[in-house]
C-alpha positions in Angstrom: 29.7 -180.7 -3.7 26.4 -180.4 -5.3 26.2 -181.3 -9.1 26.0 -178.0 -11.1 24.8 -179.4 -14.7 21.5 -177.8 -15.4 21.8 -175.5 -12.8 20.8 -171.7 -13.1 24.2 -170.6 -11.9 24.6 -166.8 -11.6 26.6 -165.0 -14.2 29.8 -164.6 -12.5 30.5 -162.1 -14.9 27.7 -159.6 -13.9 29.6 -158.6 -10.8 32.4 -157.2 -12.4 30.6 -155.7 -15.4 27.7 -153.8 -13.0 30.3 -152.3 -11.2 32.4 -150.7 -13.8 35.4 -153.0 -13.8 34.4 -154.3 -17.2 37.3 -153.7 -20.1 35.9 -152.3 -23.1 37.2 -150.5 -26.2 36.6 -147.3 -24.4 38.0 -147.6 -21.5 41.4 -148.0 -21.5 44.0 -145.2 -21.1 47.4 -146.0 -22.0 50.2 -143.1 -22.6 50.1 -141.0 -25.5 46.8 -142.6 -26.6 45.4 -140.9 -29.7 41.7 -140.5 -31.5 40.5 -141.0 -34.7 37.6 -140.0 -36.8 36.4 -140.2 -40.0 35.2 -137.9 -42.7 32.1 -139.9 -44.1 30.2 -139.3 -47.2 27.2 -137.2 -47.0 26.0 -138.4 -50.6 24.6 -141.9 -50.9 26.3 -142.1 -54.7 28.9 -139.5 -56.0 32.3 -138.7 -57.4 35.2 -137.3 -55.6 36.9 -134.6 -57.8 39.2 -133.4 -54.8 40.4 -133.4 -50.9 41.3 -130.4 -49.5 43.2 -131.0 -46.2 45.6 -128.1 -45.8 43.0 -125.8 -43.6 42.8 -129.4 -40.9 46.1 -130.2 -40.8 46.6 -126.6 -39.6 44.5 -127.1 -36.3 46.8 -127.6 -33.0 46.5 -130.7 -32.2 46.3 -132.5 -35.1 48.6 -135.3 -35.7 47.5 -136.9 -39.1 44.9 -136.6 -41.6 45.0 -139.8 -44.1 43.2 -140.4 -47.2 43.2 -143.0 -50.3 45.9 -141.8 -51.7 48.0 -142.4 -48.3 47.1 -146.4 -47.8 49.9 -147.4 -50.4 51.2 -150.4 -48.4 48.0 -151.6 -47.3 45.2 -153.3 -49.2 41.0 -153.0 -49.5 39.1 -155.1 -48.1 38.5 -158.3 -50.2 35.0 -158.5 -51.9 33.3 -161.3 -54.2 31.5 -164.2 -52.7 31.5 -167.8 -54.3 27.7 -167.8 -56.0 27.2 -167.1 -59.6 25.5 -164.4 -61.4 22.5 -165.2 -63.9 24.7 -165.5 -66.5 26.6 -167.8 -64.8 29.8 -165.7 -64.6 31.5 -165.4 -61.0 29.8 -162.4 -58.6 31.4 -159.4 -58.7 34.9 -159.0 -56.7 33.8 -155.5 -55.6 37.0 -154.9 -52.9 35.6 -152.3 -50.5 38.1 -149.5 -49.9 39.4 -148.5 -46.7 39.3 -144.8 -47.4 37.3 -144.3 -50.4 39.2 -142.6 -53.5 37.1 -142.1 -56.5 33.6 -142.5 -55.4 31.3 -143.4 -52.8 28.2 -145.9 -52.7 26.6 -145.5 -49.7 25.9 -142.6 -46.7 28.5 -142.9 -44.4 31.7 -144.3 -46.1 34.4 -142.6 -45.0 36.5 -140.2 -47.2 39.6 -139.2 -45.0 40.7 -140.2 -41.2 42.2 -137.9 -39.2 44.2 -138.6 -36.0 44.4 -135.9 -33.4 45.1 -135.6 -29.7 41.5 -135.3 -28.5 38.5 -136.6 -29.9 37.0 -132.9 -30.1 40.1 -131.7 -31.8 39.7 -134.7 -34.7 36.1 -133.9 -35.1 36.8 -130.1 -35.8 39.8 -130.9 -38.5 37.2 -133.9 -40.1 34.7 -130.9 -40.4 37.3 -128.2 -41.9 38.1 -130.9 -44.5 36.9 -129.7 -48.3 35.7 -132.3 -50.6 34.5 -131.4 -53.9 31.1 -134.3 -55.0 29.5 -135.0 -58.0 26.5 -136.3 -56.9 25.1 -139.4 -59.2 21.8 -140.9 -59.3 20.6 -143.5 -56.2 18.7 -146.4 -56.1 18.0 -147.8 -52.3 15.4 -150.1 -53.4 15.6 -153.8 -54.3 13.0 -153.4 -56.7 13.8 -149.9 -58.2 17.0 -151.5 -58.5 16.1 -154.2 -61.1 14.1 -151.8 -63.3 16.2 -150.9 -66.6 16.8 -147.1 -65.7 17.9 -147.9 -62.5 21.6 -146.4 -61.5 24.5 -149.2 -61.1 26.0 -149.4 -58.5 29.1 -150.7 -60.1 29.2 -149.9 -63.8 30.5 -153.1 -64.5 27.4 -154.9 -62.9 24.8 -152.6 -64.9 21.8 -154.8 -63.8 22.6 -154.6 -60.0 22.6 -158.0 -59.4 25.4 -159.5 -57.4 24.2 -163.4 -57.6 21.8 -165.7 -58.1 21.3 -168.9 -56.0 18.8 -171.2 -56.8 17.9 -174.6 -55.1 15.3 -177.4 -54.6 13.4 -179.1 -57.6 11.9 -176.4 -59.5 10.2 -178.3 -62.1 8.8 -180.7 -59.4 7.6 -177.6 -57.6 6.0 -176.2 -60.6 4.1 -179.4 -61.6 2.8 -179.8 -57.8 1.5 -176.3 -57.7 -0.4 -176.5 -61.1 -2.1 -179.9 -59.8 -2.9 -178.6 -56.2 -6.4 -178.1 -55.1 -5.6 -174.5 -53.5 -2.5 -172.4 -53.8 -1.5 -169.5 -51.1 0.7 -166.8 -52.8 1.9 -164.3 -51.0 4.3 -160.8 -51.5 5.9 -158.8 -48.8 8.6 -157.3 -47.1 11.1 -158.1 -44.8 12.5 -154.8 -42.9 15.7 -153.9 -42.8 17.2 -153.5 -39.0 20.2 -152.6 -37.1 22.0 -154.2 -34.4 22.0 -151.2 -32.3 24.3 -153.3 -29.6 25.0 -151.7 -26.2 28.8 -150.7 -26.9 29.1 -149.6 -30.1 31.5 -150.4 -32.7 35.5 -149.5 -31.5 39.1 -150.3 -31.8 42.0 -149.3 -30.2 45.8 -149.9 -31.7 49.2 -150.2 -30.9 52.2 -151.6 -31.4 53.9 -154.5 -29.3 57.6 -154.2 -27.8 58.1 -157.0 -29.8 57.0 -155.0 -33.0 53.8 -156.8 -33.5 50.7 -155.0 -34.3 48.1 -155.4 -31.0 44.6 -154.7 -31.7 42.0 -154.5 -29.2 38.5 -154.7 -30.6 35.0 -154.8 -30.0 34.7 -157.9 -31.7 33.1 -161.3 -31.8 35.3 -163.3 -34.0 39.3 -162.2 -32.8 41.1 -164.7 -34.3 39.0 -164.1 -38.2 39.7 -160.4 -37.5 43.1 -161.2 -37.3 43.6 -163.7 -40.3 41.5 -161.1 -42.2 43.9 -158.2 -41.7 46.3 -160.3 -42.0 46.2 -162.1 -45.0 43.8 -159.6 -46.7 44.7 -156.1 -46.0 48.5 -156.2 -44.3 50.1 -159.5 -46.3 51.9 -160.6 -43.2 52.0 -163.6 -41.3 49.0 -164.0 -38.9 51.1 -164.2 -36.0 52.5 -160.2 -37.1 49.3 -159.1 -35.2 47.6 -159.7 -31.8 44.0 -159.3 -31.2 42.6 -159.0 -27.7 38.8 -157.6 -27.9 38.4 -157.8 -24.2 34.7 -157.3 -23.0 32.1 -156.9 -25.6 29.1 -155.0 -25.0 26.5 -157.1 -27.8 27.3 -158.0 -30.9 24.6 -160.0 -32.4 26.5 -160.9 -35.4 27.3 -156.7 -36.5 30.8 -157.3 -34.7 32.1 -160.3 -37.1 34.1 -159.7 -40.3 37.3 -157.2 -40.9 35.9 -153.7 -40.2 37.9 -151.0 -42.0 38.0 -148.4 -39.0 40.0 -151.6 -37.2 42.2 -152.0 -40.2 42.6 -148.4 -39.9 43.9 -147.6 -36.4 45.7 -150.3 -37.1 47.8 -149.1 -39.4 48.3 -145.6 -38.0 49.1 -146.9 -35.0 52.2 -148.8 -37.0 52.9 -145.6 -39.0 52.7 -143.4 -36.2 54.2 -145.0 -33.2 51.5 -144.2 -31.3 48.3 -145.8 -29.7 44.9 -144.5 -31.9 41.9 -145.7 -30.9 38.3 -145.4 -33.2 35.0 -145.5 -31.0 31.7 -144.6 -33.3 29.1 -142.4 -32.1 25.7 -143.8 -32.2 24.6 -141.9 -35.1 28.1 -143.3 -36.6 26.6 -146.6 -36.1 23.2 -145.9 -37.4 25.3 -145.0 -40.7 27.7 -147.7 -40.8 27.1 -150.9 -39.0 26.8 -153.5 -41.3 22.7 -154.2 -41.5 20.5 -156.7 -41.9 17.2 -158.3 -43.2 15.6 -156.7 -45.8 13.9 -158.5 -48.9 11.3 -158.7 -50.5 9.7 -162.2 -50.5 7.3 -163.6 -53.5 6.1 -167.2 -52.6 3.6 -170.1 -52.9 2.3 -172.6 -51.3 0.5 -175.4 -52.4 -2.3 -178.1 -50.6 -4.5 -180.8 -51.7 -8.3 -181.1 -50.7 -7.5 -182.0 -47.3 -5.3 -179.0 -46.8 -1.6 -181.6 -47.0 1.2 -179.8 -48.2 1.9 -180.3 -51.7 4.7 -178.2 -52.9 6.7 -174.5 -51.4 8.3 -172.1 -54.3 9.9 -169.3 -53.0 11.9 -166.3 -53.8 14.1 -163.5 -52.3 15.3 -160.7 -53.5 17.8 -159.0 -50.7 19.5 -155.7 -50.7 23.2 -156.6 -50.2 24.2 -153.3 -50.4 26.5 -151.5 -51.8 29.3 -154.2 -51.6 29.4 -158.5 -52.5 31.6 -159.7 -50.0 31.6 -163.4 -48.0 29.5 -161.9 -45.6 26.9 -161.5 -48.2 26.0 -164.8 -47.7 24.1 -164.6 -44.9 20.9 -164.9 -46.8 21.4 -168.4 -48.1 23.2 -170.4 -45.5 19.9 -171.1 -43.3 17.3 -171.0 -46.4 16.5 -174.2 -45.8 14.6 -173.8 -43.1 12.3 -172.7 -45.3 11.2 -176.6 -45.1 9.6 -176.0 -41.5 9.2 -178.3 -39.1 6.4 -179.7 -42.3 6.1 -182.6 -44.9 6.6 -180.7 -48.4 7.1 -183.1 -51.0 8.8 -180.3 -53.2 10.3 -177.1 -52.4 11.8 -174.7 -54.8 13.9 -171.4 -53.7 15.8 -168.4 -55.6 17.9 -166.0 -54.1 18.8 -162.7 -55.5 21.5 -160.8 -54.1 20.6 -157.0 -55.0 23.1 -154.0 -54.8 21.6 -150.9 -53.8 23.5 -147.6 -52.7 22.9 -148.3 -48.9 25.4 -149.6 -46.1 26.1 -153.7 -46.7 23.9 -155.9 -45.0 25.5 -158.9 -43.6 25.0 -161.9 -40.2 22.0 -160.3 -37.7 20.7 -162.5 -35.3 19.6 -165.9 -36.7 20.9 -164.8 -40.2 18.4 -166.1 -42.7 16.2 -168.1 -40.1 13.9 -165.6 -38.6 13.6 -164.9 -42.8 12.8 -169.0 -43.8 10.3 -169.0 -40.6 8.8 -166.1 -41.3 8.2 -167.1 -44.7 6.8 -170.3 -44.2 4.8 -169.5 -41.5 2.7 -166.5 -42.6 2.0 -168.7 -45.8 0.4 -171.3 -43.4 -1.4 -168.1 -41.8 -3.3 -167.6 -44.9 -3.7 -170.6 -45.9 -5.5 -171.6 -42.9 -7.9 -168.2 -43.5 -8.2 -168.7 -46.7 -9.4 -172.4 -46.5 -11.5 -171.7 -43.7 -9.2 -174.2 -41.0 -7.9 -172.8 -38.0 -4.0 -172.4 -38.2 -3.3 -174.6 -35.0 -5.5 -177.7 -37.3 -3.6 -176.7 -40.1 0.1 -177.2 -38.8 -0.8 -180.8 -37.4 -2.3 -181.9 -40.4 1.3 -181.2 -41.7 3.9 -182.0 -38.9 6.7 -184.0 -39.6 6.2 -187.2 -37.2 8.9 -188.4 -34.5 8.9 -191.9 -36.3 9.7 -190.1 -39.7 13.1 -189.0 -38.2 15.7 -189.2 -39.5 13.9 -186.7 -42.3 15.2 -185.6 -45.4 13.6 -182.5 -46.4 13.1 -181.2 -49.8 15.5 -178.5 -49.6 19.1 -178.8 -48.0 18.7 -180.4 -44.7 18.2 -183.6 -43.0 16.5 -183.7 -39.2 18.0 -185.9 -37.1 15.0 -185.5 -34.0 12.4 -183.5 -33.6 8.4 -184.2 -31.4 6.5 -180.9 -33.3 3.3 -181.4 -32.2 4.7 -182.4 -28.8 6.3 -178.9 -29.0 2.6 -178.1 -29.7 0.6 -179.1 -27.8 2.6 -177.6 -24.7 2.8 -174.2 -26.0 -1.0 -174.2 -26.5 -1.6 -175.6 -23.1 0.4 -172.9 -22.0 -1.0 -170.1 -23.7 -4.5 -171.8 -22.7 -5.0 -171.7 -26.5 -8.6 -172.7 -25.8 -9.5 -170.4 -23.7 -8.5 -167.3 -26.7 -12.2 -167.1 -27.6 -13.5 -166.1 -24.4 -10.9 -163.2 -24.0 -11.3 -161.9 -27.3 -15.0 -161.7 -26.5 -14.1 -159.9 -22.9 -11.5 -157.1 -25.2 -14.7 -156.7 -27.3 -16.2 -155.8 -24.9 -14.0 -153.0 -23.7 -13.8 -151.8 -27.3 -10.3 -153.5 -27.7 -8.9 -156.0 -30.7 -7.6 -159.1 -29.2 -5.6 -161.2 -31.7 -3.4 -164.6 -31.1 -0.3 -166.0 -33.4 1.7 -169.0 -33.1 4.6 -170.4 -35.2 6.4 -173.2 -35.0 10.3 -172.6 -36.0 13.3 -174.9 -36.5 17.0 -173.6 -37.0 20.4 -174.9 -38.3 22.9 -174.8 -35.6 26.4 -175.8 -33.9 27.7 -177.3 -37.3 29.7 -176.9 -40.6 26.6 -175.7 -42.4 28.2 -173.2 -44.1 31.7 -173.6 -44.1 34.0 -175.8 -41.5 33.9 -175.4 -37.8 36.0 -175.9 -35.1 37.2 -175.0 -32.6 40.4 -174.9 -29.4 40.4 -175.3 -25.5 43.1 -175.6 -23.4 42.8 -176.5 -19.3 45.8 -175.9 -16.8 45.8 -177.3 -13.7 47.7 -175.1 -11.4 49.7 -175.4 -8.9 47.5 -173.9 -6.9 45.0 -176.2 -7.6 43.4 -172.9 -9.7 42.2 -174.7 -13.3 42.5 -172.2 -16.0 40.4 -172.1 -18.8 41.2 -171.0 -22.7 38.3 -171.0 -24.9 38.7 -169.9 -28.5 34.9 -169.1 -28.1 34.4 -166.2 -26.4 31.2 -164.2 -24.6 29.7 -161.0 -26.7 26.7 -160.6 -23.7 25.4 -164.4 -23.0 27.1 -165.6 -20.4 29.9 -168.0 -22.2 32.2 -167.2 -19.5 30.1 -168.9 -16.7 28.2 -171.6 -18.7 32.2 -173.0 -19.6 33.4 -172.4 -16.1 29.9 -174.4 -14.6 31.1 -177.2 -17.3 34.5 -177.7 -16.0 33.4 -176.9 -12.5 31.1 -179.6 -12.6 33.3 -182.2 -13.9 35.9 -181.7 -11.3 33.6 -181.0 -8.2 35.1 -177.6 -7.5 32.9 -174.1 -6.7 32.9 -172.6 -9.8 35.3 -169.4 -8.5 38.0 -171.9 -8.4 37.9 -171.7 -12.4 39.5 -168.6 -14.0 38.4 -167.8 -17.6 40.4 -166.0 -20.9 39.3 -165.6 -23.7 39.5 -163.6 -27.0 42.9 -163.5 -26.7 44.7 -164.6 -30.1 48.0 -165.4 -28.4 46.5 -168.0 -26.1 45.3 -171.0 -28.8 46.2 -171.3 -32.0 43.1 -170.7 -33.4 39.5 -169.9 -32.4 36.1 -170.0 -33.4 35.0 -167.3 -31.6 31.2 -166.5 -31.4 28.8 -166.7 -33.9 26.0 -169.5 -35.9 24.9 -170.7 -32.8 27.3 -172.5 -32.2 29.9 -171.5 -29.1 28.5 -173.8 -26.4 27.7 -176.6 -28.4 31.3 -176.5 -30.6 33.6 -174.0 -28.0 31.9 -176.4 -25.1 32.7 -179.6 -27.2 36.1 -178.4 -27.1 36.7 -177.2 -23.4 34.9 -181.0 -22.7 37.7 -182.5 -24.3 40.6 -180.7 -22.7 38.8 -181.6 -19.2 38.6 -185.0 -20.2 42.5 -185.1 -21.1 43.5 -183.1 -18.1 41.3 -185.7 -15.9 42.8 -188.2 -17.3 46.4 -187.3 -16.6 45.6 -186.0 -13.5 44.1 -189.5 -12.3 47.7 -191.0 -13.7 49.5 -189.0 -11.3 47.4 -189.2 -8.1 47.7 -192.8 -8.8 51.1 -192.9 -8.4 50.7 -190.2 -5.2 48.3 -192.7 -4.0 50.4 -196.3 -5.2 47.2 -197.3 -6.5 45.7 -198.8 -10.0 44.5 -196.3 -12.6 41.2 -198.0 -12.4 40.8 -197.7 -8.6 41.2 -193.5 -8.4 38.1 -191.4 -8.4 37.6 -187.5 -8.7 34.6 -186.4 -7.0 34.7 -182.7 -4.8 37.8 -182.2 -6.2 39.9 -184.3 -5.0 41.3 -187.7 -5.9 40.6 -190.9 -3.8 41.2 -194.3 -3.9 37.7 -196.3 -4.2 36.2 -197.2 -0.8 39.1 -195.8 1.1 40.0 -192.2 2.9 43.4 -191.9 1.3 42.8 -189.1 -1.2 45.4 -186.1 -3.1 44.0 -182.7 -3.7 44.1 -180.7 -7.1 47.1 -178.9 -6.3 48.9 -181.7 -4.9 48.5 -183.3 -8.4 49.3 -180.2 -10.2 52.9 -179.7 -8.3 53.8 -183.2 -9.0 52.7 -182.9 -12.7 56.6 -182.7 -15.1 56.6 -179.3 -16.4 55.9 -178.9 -19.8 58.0 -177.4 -22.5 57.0 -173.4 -22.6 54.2 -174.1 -19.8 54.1 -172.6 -16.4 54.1 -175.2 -13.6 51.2 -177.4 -13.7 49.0 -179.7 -15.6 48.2 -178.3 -19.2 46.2 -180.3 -22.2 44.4 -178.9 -25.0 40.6 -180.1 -26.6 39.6 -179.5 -30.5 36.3 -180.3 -31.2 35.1 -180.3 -35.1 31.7 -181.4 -35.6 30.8 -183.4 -38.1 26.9 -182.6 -38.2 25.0 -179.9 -37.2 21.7 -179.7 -34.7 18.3 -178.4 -35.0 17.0 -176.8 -31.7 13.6 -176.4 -32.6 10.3 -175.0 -30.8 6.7 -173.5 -31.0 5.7 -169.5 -29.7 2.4 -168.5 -29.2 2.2 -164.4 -28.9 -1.1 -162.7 -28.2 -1.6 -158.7 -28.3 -4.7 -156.5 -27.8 -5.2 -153.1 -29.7 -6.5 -150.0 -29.0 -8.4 -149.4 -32.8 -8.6 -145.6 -31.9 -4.8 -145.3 -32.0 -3.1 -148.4 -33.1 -1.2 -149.4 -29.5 -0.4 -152.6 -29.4 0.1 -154.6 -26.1 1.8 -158.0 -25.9 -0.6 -159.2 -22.9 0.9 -163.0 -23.3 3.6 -164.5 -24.5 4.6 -168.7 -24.3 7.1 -170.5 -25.5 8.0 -174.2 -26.1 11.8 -174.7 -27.4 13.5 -178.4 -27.7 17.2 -177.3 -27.3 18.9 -180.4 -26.6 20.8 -180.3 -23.3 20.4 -177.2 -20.8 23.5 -176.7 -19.1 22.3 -173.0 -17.6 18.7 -172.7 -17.1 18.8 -169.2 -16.5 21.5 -168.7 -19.4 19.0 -170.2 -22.1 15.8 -168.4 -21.0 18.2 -165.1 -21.2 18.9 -166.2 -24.7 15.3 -166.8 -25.2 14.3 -163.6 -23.6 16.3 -161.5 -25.8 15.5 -163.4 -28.9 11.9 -162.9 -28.3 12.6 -159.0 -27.7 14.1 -158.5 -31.1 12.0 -160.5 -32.7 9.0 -158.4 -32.0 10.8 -155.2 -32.2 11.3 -155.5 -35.6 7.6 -156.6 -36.0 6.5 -153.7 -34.5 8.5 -151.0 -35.1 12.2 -151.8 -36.1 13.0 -150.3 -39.1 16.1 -148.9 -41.1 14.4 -146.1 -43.9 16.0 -144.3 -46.5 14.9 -141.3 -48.8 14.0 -142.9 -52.0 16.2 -139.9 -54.1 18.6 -138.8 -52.1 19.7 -142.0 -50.2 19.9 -140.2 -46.9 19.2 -142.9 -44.1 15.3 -140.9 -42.3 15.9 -143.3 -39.0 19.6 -142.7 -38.2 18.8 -142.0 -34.4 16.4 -143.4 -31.4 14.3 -140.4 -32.4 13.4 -142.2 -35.3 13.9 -146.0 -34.6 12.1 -147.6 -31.8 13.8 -150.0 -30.1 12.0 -152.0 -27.5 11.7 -151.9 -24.3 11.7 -153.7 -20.9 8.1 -152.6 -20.1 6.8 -153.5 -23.3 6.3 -157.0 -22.5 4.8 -159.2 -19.9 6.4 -162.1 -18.0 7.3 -164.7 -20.6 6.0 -168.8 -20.2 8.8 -170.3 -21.5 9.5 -174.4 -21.1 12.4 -176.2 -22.7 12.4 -180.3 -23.9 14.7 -182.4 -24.5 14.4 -184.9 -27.3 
């Protein structure tokens, strides 16, 4: 059989999804299924003096309506992150209710839950609910929030600032700028944005025959959603409750993390006896998704006379929020790719974690890259206009070289490989960089702007760069001759399922059907990664490589003994086993039913792989984007659109330019139109529908150039 490594294999997934056999949140149906909905807070900050129910619980139909004062066995979420506060003190431990009892900080967090037999029915009893507010004053604004007058969020944090994380040489930095021949400062804005996946947020709960909590939710992470409830809102054992998310439709980081409305169903499904399942509306989501991104960024750069590098001090101030939790740290873990893919001899950074009375921002795509590029980047920008030196010159005067590598950077990280101006020079050939002039000439002509950007970008990946990662496979060969695979990885949209199946297919010589996939499922491994810093194929593959090379292994034992030859003399190739330079060969199967059954395993050949990495990687690359504009009206037109990305091994073609597709998508969504607003008084969110926030689209953009290296 024909090797499959590096081959664009076809999703094997896609088949089942486009044809409405997928298994999401929504869709299953089991008896006596019940709905939930919340009552959410129209007031951005305010005091609850009372909760009138008795008018909802009299609607037929209506099976429960829950607030605060009802969740007496069960506990908030847990808040506080490990980063200090100026003073030095710990950051605040601000728990985040499930139901909220005595106030609310943000649009959107939910007051009361009621459980009904329809979702219309719960929808009219969460309207016919009375609650009495005290409105307070709002701040939405990591600026406004900082000023003296501002409101506090929490009145025990009356400066709004939930911690400060500082790194690099600051005095260093300081004494480079002040002896630098030119220094680029710069002040702006990141946006904030919203996931906006395809399936929105959902859970559905109920409990086990064996009197175990089973959750199914839309979720990237199953087996942290389940330690999370576990340990921090149920105090039971982790093996109390079962988490199965099934199919998820996108995450993009939004679906990680202990979600209340999960905890929630949760526990009514326990109290009630009764399945309840929890699917949010896309307005819901607009209001309650955890979101992402927004800053406000104050930074210089500094250069010598021949435009070198000479020192990078940067600050962020980012809205957390209304809530300091462990997912706040999203903003710091990748800062130091603030460093580029440049020499800077010092680097300084400050990060600010602001509270604001807005939904908690948390992991979006990339989570703190796209932010470090940017910044970086758009300093060389105007560097490069302001010194009169085209931005292309500029870059390679300040590329890290191939024979500098291994390169410790100023801030954080140490590159272990990288050709930049290799990465370079193929994007501008490409692009046909060159040739920019003439077409910007030819779009003046037609009375159109014509303008060209590139950025180089480097991330953090597949690594314990925040915290330690690993993660479980296990392989069965069965009986069959079927191998089936376990990941604790699993697929929120990219393909996972077919890029591990094309692994292990490849390594035995099998069609890749002959592979069956689960996944997600917290009573199949002991633990599980799941999906999230770039780091599922790279760690989850890791893993599934080493229970293939264990189940090889053993298999190759037995055939030998099928075959009464040496160890040494067996080969797998097309599946089967052979002795070298003979005909005399076993198949999978035969191996599998002469394979002692293992203790609690069905028939067959079972072995497990843990990978835990011990460094991380830095896929790195260069994009070149040019658009034309229409000055009478603003439209902007991508008319080109290359890109050069050094990923380390391709397994799936088609897979990583999917990946790169959507990346690129996003990316220039929120450049050119994605953006979460709020009403500076009030706190009421003014883009909570597609009315209001364009997403992109499909015909937006032309045919991407994309080429991948491997260094």
């Amino acid at each position: 059989m024909a090797p499959l490594h590096a081959k664009s294999v076809r999703r094997r997934e896609d088949q089942r999804l486009l044809t409405g056999q997928g298994n999401y949140t929504a869709d299953a149906a089991p008896p006596g299924m019940t709905v939930a909905c919340f009552l959410r807070s129209p007031h951005a900050h305010a005091d609850i003096s009372r909760i009138d129910t008795a008018v909802a619980r009299a609607l037929p139909g209506v099976i429960g309506i829950f607030t605060a004062a009802d969740l007496t066995d069960i506990a908030p979420i847990p808040g506080g992150i490990g980063f200090p506060r100026p003073d030095g003190g710990p950051a605040p431990k601000t728990d985040r209710p499930l139901l909220a009892h005595d106030r609310v900080r943000f649009v959107g967090e939910p007051v009361a839950m009621v459980i009904a037999e329809t979702r219309a029915t719960a929808q009219d009893a969460a309207e016919a609910i009375t609650v009495d507010y005290e409105a307070r004053p709002v701040v939405t604004d990591p600026a406004a929030a900082l000023a003296g007058e501002a409101a506090a969020v929490w009145d025990d944090v009356p400066d709004n600032i939930g911690f400060l994380w500082q790194r690099g040489d600051a005095a260093g930095a300081d004494a480079a700028l002040a002896r630098s021949a030119h220094v680029t400062r710069l002040a702006f804005n990141v946006s904030r944005v919203t996931a906006n996946s395809m399936e929105p947020r959902g859970a559905w709960a109920c409990m086990a025959p064996d009197g175990r909590i089973e959750l199914h939710a839309s979720h990237q992470s199953p087996f942290a959603l389940r330690n999370g409830l576990a340990s921090g809102v149920f105090h039971v054992p982790p093996t109390d409750i079962r988490v199965l998310p099934g199919d998820v439709g996108g995450s993009f980081g939004m679906k990680s993390g202990v979600h209340l409305e999960s905890a929630l169903v949760a526990w009514a499904a326990r109290l009630l006896n009764r399945p309840v399942r929890w699917v949010a509306d896309r307005t819901e989501g607009f209001l309650t998704d955890e979101q992402a991104r927004e800053m406000r960024i104050i930074a210089s750069l500094g250069l010598d006379k021949n435009g070198v590098f000479t020192a990078l001090q940067l600050r962020w101030d980012v809205n957390l929020g209304a809530y300091v939790s462990a997912r706040s740290g999203w903003c710091v873990g990748n800062i130091g790719g603030i460093a580029g893919v440049y020499r800077i001899p010092f680097i300084a950074a400050q990060v600010r974690g602001i509270m604001t009375h807005t939904v908690p921002t948390a992991a979006y795509r990339g989570a703190g890259r796209p932010e470090a590029t940017y910044a970086i980047e758009r300093l060389i920008d105007v560097a490069a206009r302001e010194l009169g030196i085209s931005p292309y010159e500029l870059r390679c005067r300040n590329l890290i070289p191939p024979e500098a590598m291994p390169y410790k950077t100023a801030l954080t990280f140490t590159y272990d490989c990288g050709e930049f101006e290799g990465n370079m020079r193929m994007a501008a050939e490409m692009a046909e960089l060159e040739a920019f002039p003439a077409r910007r000439a030819e779009a003046q002509q037609r009375g159109r702007l014509r303008g060209i950007g590139l950025c180089n970008c480097i991330e953090v990946a597949g690594g314990p760069f925040l915290r330690p990662a690993k993660d479980l496979a296990s392989l069965r060969l069965a009986e069959d001759g079927t191998l089936v695979l376990r990941s604790g990885s699993m697929s929120v949209g990219q393909g996972l399922e077919t890029a591990f199946c094309q692994l292990v297919a490849d390594r035995f010589g099998v069609p890749i059907d002959q592979i069956r996939y689960e996944g997600g499922d917290t009573d199949l491994l002991a633990s599980g990664k799941g999906n999230g810093g770039s780091g599922a194929l790279c760690i989850g593959g890791s893993a599934v490589s080493l229970a293939v090379d264990k189940v090889i292994e053993k298999a190759r034992e037995i055939a030998a003994e099928l075959l009464e030859a040496a160890v040494v003399d067996v080969e797998l190739a097309d599946g089967r086993f052979t002795i070298a330079g003979t005909d005399r060969s076993v198949d999978l199967a035969t191996v599998a039913r002469a394979a002692p059954v293992q203790r609690g395993e069905e028939g067959g050949l079972v072995e497990s792989g843990e990978f835990t990495p011990t460094a991380v990687t830095f896929p790195n690359g260069t994009h070149i984007c040019e658009v034309e504009i229409d000055p009478e009206t603003g439209v902007t037109e991508i008319v080109g659109y290359s890109a050069v990305e050094e990923l380390g091994r391709v397994l799936n073609p088609m897979l990583v330019a999917g990946q790169i597709h959507g990346g690129v998508v996003q990316g220039v969504g929120q450049a050119l139109g994605e953006a979460i607003l709020h009403d500076p008084d009030s706190g009421q969110m003014l883009t909570a529908s597609f009315m209001d926030y364009p997403m992109p689209r499909a015909g937006d953009y032309p045919v991407f150039r994309l080429a991948t290296r491997e260094v």
